[in-house]
PDBQT receptor file of N, H, CA, C and O in Angstrom, charges set to zero:
ATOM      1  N   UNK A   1       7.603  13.742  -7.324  1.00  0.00    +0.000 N 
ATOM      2  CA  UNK A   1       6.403  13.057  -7.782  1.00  0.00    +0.000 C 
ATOM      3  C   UNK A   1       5.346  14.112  -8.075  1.00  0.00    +0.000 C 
ATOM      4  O   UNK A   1       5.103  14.905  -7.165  1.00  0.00    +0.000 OA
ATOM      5  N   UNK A   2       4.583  14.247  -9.398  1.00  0.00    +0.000 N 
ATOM      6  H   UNK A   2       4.779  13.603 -10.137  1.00  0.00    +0.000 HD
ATOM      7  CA  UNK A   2       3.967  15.021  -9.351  1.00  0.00    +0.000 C 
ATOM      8  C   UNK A   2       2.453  14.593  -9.247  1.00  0.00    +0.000 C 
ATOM      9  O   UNK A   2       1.455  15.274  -9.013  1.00  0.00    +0.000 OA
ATOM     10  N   UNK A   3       2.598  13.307  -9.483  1.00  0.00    +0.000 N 
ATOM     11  H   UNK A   3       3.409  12.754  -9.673  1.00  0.00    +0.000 HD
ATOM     12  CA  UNK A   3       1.343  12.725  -8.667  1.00  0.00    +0.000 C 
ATOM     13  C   UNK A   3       1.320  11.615  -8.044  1.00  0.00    +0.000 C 
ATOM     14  O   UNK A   3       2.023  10.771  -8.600  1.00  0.00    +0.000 OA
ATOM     15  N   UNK A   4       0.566  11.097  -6.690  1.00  0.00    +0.000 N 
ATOM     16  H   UNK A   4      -0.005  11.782  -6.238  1.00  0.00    +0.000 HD
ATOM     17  CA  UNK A   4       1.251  10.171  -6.206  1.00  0.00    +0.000 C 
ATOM     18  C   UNK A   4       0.101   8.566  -6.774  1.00  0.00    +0.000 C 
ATOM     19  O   UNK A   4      -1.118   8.524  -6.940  1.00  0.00    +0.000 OA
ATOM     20  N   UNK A   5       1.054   7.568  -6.915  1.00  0.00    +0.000 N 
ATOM     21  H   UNK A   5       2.045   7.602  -6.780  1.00  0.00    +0.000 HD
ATOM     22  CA  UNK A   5      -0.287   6.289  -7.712  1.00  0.00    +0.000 C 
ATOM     23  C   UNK A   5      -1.073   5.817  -6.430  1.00  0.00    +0.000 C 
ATOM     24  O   UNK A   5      -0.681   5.732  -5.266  1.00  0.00    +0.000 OA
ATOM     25  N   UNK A   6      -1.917   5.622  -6.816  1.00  0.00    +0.000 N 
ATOM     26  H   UNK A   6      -2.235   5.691  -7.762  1.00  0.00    +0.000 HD
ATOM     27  CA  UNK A   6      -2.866   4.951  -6.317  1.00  0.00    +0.000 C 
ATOM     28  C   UNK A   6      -2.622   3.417  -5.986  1.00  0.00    +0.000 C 
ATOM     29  O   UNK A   6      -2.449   2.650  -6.933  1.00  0.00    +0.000 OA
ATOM     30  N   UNK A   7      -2.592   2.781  -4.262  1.00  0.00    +0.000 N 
ATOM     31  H   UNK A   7      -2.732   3.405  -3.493  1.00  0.00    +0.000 HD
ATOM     32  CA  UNK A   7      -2.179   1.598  -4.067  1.00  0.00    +0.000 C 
ATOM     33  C   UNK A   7      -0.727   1.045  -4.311  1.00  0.00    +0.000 C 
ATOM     34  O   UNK A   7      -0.310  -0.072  -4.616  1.00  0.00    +0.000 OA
ATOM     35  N   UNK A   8      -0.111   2.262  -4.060  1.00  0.00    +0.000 N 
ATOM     36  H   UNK A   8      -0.450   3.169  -3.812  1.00  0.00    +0.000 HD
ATOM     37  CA  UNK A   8       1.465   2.167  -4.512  1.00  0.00    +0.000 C 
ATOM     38  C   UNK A   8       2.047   1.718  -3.104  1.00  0.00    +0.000 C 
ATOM     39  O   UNK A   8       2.694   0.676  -3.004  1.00  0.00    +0.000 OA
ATOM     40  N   UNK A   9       1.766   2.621  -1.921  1.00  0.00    +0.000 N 
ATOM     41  H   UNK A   9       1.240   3.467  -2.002  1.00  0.00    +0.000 HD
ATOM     42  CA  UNK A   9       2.600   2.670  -0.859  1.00  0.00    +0.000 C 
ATOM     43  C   UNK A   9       2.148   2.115   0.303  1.00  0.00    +0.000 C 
ATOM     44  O   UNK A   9       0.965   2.109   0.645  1.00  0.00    +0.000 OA
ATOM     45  N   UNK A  10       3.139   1.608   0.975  1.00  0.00    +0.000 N 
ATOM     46  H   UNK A  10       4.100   1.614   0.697  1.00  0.00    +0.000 HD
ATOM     47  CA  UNK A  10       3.111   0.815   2.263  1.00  0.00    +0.000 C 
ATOM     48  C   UNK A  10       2.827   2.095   3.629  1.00  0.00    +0.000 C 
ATOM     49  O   UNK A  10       2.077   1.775   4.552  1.00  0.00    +0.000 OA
ATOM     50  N   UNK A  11       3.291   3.081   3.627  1.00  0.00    +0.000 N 
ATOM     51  H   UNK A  11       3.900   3.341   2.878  1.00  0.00    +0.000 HD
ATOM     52  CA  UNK A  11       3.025   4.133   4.381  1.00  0.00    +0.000 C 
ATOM     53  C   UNK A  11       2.468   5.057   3.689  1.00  0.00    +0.000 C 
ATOM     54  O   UNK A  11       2.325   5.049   2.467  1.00  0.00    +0.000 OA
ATOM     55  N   UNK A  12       2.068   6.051   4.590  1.00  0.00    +0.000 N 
ATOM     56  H   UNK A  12       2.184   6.057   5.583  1.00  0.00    +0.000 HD
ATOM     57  CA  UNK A  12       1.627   7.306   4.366  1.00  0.00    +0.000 C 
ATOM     58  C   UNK A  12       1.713   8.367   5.018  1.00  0.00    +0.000 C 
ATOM     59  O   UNK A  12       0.713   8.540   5.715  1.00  0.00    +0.000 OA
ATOM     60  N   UNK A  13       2.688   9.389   5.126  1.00  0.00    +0.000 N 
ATOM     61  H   UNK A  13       3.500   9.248   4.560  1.00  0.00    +0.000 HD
ATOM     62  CA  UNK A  13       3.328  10.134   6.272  1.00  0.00    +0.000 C 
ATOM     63  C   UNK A  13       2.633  11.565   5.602  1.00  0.00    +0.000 C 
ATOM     64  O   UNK A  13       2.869  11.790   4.415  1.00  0.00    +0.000 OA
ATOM     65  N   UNK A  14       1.629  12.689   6.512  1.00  0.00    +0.000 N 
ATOM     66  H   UNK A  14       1.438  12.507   7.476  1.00  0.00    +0.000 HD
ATOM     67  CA  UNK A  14       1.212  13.336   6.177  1.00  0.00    +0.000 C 
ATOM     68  C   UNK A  14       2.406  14.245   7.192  1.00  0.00    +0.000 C 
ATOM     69  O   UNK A  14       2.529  14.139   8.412  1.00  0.00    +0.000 OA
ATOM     70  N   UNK A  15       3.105  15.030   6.376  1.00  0.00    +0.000 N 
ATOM     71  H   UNK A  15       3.005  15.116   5.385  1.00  0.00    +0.000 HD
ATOM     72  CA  UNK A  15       4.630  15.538   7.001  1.00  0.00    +0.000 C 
ATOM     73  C   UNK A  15       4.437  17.479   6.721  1.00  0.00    +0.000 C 
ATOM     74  O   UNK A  15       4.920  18.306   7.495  1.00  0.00    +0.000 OA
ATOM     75  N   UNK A  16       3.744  17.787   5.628  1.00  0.00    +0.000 N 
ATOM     76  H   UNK A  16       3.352  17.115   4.999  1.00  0.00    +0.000 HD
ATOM     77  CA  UNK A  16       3.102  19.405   5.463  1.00  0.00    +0.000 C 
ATOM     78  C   UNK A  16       1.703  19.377   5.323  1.00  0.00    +0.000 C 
ATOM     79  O   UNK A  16       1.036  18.345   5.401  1.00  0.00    +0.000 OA
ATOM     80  N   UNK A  17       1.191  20.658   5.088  1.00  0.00    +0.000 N 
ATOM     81  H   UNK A  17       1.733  21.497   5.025  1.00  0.00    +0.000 HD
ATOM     82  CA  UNK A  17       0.080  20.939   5.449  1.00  0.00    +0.000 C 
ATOM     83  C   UNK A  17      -0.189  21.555   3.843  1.00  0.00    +0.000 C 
ATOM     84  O   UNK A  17      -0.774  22.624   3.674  1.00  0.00    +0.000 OA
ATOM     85  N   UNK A  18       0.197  20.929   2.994  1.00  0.00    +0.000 N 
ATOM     86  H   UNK A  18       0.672  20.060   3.132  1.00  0.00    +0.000 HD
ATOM     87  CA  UNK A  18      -0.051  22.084   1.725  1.00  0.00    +0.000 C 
ATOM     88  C   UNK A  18      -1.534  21.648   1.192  1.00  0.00    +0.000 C 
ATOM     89  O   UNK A  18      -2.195  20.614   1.278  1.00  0.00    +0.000 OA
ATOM     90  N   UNK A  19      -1.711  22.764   0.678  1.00  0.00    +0.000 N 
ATOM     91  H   UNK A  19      -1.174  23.604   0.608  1.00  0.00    +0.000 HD
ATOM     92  CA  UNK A  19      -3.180  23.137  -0.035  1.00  0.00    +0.000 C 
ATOM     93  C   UNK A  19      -3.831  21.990  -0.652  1.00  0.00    +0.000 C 
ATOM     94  O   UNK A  19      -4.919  21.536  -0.298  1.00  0.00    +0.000 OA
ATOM     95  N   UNK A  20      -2.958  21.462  -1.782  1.00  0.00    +0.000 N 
ATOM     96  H   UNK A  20      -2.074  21.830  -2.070  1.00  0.00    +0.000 HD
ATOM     97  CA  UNK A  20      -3.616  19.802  -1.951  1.00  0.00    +0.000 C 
ATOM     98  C   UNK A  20      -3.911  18.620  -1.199  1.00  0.00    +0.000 C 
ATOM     99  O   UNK A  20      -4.761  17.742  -1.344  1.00  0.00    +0.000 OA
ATOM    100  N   UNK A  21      -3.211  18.767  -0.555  1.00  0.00    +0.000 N 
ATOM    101  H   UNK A  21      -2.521  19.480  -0.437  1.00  0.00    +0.000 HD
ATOM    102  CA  UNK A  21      -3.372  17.486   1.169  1.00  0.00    +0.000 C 
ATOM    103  C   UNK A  21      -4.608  18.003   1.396  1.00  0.00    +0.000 C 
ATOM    104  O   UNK A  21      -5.611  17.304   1.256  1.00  0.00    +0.000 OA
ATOM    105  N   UNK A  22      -4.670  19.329   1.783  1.00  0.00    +0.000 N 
ATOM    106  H   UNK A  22      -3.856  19.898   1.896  1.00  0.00    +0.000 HD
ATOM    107  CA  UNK A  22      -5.809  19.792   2.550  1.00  0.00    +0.000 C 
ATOM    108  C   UNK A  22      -6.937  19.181   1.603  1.00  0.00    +0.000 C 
ATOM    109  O   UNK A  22      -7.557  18.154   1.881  1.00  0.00    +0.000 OA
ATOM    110  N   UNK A  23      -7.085  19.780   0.693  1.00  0.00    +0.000 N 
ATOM    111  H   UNK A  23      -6.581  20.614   0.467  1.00  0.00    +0.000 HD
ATOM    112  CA  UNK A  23      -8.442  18.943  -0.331  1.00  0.00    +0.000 C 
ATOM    113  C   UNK A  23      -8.583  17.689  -0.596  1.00  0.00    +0.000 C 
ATOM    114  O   UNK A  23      -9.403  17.389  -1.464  1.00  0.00    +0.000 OA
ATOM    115  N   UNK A  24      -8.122  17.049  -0.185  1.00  0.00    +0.000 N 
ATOM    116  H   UNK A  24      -7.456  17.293   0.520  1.00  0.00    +0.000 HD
ATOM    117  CA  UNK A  24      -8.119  15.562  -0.644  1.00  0.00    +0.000 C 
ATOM    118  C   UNK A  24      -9.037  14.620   0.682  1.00  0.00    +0.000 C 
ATOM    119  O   UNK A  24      -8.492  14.452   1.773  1.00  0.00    +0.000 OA
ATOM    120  N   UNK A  25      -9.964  14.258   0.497  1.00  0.00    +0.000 N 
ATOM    121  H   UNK A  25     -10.406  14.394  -0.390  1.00  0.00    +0.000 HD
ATOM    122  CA  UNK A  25     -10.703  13.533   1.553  1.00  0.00    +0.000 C 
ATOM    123  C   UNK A  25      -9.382  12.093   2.345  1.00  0.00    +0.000 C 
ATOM    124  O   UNK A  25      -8.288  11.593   2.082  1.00  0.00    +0.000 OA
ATOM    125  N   UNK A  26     -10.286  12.022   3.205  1.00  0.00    +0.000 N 
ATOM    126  H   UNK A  26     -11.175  12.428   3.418  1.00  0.00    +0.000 HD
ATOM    127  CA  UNK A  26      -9.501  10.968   3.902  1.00  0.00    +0.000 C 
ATOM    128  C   UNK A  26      -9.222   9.081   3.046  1.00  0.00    +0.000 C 
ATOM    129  O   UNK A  26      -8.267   8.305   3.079  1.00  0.00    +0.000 OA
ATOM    130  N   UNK A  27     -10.489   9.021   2.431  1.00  0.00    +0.000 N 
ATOM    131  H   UNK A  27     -11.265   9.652   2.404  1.00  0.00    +0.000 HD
ATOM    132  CA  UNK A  27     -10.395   8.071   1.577  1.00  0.00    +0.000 C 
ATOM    133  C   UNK A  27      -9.607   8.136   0.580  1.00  0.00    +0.000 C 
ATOM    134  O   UNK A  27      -8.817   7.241   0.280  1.00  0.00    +0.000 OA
ATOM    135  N   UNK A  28      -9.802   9.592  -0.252  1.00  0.00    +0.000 N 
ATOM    136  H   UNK A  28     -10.444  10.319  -0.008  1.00  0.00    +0.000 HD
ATOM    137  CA  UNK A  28      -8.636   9.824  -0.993  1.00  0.00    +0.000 C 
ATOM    138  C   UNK A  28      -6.848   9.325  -0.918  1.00  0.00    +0.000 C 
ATOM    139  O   UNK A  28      -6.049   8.520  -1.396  1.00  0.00    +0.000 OA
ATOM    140  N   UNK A  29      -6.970  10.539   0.112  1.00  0.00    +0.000 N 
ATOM    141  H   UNK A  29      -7.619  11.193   0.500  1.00  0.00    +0.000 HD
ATOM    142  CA  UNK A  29      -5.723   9.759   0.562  1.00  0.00    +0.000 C 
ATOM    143  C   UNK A  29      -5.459   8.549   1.033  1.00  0.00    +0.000 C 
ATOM    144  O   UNK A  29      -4.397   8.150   0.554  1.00  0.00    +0.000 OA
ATOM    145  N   UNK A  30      -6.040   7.635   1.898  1.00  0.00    +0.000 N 
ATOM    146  H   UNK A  30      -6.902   7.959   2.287  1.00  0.00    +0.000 HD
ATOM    147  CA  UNK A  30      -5.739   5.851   2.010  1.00  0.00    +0.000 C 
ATOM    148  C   UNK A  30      -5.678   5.483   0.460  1.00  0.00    +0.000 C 
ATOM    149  O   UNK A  30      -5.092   4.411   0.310  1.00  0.00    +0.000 OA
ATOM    150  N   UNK A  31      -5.998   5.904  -0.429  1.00  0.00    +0.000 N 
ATOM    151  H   UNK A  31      -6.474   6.775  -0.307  1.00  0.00    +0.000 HD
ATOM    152  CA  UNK A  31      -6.200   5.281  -1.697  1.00  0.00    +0.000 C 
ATOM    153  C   UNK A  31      -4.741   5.037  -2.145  1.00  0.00    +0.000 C 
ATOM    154  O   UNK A  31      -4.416   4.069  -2.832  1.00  0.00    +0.000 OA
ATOM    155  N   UNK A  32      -3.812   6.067  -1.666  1.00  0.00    +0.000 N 
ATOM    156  H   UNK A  32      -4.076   6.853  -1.107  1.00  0.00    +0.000 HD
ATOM    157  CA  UNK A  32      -2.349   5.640  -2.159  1.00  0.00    +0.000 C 
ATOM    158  C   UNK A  32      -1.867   4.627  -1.603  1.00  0.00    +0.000 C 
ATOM    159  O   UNK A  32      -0.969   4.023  -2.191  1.00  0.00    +0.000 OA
ATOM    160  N   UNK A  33      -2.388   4.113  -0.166  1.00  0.00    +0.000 N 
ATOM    161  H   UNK A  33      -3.117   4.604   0.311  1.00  0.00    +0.000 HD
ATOM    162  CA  UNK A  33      -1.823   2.823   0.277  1.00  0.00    +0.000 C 
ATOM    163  C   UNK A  33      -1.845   1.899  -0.649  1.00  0.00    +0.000 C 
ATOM    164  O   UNK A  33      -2.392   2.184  -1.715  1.00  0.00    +0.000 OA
ATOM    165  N   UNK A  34      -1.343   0.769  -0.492  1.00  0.00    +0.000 N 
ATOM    166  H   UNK A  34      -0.899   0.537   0.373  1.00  0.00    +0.000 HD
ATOM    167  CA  UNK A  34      -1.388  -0.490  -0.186  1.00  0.00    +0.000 C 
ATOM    168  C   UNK A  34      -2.623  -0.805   0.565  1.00  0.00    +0.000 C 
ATOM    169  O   UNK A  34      -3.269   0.090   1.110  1.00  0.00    +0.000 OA
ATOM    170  N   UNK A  35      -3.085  -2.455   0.625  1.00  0.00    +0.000 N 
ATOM    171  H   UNK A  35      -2.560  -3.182   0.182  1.00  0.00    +0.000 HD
ATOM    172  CA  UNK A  35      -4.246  -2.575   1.148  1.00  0.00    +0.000 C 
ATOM    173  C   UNK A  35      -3.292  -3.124   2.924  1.00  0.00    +0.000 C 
ATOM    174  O   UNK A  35      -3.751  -4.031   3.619  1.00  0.00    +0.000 OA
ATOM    175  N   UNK A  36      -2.710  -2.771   3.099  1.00  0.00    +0.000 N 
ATOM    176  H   UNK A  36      -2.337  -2.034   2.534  1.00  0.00    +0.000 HD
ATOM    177  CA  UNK A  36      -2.203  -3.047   4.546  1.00  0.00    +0.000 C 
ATOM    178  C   UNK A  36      -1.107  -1.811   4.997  1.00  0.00    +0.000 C 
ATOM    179  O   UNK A  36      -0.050  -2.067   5.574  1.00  0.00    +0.000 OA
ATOM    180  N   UNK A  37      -1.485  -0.611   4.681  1.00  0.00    +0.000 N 
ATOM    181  H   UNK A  37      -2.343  -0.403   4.212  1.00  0.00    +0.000 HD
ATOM    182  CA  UNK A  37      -0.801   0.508   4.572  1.00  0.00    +0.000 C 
ATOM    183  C   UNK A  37      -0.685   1.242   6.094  1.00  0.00    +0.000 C 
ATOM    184  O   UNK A  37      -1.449   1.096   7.048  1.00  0.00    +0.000 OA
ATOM    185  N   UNK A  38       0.144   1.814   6.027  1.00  0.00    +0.000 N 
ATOM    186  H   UNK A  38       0.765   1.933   5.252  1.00  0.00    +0.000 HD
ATOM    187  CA  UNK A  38       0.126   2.854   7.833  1.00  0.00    +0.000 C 
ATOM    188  C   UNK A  38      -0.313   4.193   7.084  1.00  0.00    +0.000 C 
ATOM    189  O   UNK A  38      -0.273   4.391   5.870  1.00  0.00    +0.000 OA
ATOM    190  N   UNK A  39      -0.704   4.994   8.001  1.00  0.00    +0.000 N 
ATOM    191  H   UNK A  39      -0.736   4.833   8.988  1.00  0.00    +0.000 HD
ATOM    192  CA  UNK A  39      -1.027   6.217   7.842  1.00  0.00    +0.000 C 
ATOM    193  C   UNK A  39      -0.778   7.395   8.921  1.00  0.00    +0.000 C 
ATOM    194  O   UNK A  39      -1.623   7.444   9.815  1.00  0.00    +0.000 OA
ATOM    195  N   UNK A  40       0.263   8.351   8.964  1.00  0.00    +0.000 N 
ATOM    196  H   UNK A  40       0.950   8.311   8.239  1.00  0.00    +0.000 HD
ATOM    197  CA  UNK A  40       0.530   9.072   9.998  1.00  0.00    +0.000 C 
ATOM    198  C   UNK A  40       0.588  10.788   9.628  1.00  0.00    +0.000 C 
ATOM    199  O   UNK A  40       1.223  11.523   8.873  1.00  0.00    +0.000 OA
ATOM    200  N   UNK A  41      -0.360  10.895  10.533  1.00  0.00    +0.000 N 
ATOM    201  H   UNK A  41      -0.876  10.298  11.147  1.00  0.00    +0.000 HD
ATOM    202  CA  UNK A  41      -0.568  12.209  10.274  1.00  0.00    +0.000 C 
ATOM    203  C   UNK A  41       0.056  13.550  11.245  1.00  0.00    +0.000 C 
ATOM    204  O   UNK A  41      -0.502  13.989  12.250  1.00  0.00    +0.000 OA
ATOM    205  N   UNK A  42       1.118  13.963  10.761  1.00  0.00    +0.000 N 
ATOM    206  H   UNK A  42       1.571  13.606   9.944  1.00  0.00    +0.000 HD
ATOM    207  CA  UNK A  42       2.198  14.684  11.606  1.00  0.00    +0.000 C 
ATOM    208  C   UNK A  42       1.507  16.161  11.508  1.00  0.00    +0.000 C 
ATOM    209  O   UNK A  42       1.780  16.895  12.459  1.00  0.00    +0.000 OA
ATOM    210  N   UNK A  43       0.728  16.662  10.588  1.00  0.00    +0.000 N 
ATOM    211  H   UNK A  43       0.506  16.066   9.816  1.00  0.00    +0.000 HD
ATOM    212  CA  UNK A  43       0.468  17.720  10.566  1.00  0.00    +0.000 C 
ATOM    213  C   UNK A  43      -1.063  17.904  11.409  1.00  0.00    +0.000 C 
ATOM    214  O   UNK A  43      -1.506  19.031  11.633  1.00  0.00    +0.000 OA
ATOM    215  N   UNK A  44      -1.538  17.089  11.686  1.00  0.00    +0.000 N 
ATOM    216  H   UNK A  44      -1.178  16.174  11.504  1.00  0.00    +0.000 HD
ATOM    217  CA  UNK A  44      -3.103  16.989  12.393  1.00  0.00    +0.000 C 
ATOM    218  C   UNK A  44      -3.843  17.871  10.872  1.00  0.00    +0.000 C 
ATOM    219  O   UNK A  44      -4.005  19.091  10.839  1.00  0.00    +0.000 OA
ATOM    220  N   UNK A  45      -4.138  17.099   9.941  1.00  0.00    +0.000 N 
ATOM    221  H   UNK A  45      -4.006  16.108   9.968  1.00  0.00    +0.000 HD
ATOM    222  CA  UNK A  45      -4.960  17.200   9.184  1.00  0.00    +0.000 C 
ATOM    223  C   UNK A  45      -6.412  16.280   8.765  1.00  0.00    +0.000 C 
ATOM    224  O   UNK A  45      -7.177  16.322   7.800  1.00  0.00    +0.000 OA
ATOM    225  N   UNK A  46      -6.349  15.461   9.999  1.00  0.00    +0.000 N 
ATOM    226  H   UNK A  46      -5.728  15.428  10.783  1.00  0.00    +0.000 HD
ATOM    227  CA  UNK A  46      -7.329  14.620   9.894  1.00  0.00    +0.000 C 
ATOM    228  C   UNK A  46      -7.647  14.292  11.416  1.00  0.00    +0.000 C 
ATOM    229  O   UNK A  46      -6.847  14.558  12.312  1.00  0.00    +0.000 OA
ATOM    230  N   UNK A  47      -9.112  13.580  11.678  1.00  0.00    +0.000 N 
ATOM    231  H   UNK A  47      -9.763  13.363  10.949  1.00  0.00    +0.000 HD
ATOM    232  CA  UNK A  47      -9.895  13.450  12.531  1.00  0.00    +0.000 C 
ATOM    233  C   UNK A  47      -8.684  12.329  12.855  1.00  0.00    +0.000 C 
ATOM    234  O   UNK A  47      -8.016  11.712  12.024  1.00  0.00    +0.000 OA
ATOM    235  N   UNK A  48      -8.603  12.254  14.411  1.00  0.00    +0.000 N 
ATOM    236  H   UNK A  48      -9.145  12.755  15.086  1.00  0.00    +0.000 HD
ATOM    237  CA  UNK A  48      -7.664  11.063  15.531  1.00  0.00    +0.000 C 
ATOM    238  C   UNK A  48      -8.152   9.803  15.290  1.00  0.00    +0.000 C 
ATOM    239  O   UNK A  48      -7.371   8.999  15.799  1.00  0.00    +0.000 OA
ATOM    240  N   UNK A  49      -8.819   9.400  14.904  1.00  0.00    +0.000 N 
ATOM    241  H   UNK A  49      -9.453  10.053  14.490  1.00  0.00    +0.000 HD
ATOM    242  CA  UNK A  49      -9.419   7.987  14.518  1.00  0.00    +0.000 C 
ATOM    243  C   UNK A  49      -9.322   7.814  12.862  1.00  0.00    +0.000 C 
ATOM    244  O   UNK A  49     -10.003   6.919  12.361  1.00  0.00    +0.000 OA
ATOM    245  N   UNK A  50      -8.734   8.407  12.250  1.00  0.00    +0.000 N 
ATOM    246  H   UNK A  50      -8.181   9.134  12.657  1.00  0.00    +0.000 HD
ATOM    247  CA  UNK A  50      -8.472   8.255  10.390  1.00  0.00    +0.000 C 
ATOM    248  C   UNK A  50      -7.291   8.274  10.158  1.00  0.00    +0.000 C 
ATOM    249  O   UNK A  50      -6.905   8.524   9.016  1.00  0.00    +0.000 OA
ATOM    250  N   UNK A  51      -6.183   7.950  11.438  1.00  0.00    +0.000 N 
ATOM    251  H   UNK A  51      -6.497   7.746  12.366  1.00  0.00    +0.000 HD
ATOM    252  CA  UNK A  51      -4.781   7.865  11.275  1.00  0.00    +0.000 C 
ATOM    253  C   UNK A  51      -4.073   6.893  11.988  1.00  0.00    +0.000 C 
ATOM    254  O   UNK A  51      -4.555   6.717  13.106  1.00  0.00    +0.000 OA
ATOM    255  N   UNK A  52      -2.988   6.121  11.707  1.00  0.00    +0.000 N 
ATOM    256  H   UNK A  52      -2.596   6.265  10.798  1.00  0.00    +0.000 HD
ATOM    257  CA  UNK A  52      -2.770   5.320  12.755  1.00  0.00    +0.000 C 
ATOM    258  C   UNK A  52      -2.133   5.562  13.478  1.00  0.00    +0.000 C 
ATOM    259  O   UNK A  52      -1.623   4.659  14.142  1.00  0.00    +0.000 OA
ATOM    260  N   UNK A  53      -1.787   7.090  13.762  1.00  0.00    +0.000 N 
ATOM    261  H   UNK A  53      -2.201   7.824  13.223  1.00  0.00    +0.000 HD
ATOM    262  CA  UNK A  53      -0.454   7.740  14.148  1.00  0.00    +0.000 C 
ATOM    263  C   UNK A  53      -0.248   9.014  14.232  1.00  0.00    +0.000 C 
ATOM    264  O   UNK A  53      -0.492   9.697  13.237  1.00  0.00    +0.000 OA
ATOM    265  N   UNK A  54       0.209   9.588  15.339  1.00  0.00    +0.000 N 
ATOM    266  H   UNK A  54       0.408   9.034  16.147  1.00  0.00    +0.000 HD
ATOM    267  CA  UNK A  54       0.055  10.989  15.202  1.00  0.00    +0.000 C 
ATOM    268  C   UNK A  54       1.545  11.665  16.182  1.00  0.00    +0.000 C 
ATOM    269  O   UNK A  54       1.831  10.734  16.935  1.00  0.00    +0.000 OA
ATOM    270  N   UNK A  55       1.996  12.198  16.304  1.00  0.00    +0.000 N 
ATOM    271  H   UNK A  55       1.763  12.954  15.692  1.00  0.00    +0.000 HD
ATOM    272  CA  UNK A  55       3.138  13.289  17.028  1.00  0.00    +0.000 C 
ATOM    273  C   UNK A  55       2.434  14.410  17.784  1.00  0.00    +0.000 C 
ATOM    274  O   UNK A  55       3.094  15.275  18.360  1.00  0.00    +0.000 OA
TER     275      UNK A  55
C-alpha cells in the first residue's frame, strides 16, 4: 500500500516505528479507521491514552 485510505480499516496496528508513522499526528492516524476502529500501538509511538492497546 503506498498509501493507506482514509476510514478504510477496522484496526490499526502501529507494528514499526518508521519515519512517516512518526509524522503523522494521532488524529491523522485514527483517520484510517473506521468510525468503530481499534488502535494498537506496539511500537509506543503515542501517548497511553490515544491507543486502545499496547504490548
Amino acid at each position: 500500500i503506498d498509501q493507506p485510505e482514509s476510514g478504510k480499516y477496522d484496526a490499526i496496528l502501529l507494528a514499526v516505528a518508521h519515519d512517516e508513522f512518526k509524522a503523522l499526528s494521532v488524529e491523522q492516524i485514527k483517520a484510517f479507521g473506521k468510525d468503530n476502529h481499534v488502535l494498537y500501538d506496539i511500537k509506543y509511538l503515542l501517548d497511553s491514552n490515544d491507543s486502545d492497546g499496547r504490548l
